[in-house]
N, C-alpha and C positions, 0 to 999 in steps of 0.2 A: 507676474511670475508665478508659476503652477508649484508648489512645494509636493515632491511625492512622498508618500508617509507608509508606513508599516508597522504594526505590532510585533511588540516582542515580548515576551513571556519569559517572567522567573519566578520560580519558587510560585507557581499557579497564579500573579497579579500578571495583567497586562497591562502594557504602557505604549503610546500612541508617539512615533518619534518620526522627525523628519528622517528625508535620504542622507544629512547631515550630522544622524544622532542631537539630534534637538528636541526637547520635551515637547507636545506641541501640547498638552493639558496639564497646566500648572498645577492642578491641584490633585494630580496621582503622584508627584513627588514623594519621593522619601530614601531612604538610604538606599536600600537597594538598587534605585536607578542612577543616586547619585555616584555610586561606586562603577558601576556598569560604564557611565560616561565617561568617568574619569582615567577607569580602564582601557575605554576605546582612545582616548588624549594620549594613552602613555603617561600618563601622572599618576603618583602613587602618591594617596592623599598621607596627611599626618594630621594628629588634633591643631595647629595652628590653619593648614587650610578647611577644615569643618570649621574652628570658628569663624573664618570671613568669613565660607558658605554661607552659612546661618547667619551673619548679622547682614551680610547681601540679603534675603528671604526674606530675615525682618525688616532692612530700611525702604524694598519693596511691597510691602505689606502696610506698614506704615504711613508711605509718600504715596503710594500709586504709581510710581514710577521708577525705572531706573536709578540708582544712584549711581554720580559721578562717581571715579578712582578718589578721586582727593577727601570728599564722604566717606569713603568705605575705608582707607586708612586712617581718617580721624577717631571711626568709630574703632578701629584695629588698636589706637593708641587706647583708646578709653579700658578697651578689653583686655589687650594682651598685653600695655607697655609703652614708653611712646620709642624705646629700642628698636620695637618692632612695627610700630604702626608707620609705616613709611614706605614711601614709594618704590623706593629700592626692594623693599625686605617683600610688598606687593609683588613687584615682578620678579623675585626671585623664588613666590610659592605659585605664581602663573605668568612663565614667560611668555603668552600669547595676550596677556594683557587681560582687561575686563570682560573681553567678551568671553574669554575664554571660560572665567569665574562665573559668568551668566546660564553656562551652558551647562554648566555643572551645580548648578542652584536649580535649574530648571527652569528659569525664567524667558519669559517669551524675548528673542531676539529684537533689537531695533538697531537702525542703521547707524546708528555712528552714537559713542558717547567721548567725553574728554576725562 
């Protein structure tokens, strides 16, 4: 499958994204594209979705991989509470689910996580 890609340009950085709005080079991340995406979602981020963000970034940084939903609300209870670190309170700051929170981290896409 061919991914078609395009630059986009703010505030003078360029960022290399799929026809999907997908980071497709992880390491030109930073807020400004993370805002950009989250804007093309229609999500309007708060500090409780910057911290998943970032603790997404860091348990793939970390692992090497992906981390599962049930990971990233563990790490959510450690961070923010365990009020908040849970699945529900998960898909009620990303109703499209993990993938969603990937795309908006920047992280490169994989087919399926649980």
């Amino acid at each position: 499958m061919t991914t078609i890609s395009h630059y986009l340009e703010l505030n003078g950085k360029r960022y290399l994204l799929s026809d999907t709005n997908h980071l497709l080079d992880l390491t030109s991340w930073d807020h400004q594209i993370r805002d950009y995406i989250a804007e093309k979602l229609n999500l309007k981020l708060s500090n409780d979705h910057i911290t998943v963000i970032e603790l997404i970034r860091d348990s793939y940084k970390t692992r090497g991989k992906h981390p599962f939903v049930r990971v990233v609300t563990a790490d959510m209870a450690k961070k923010i509470g365990p009020d908040r670190g849970t699945m529900r309170y998960f898909y009620n700051l990303f109703p499209k689910g993990i993938h969603q929170a990937f795309q908006i981290a920047g992280l490169p896409m994989q087919g399926f996580c649980f």
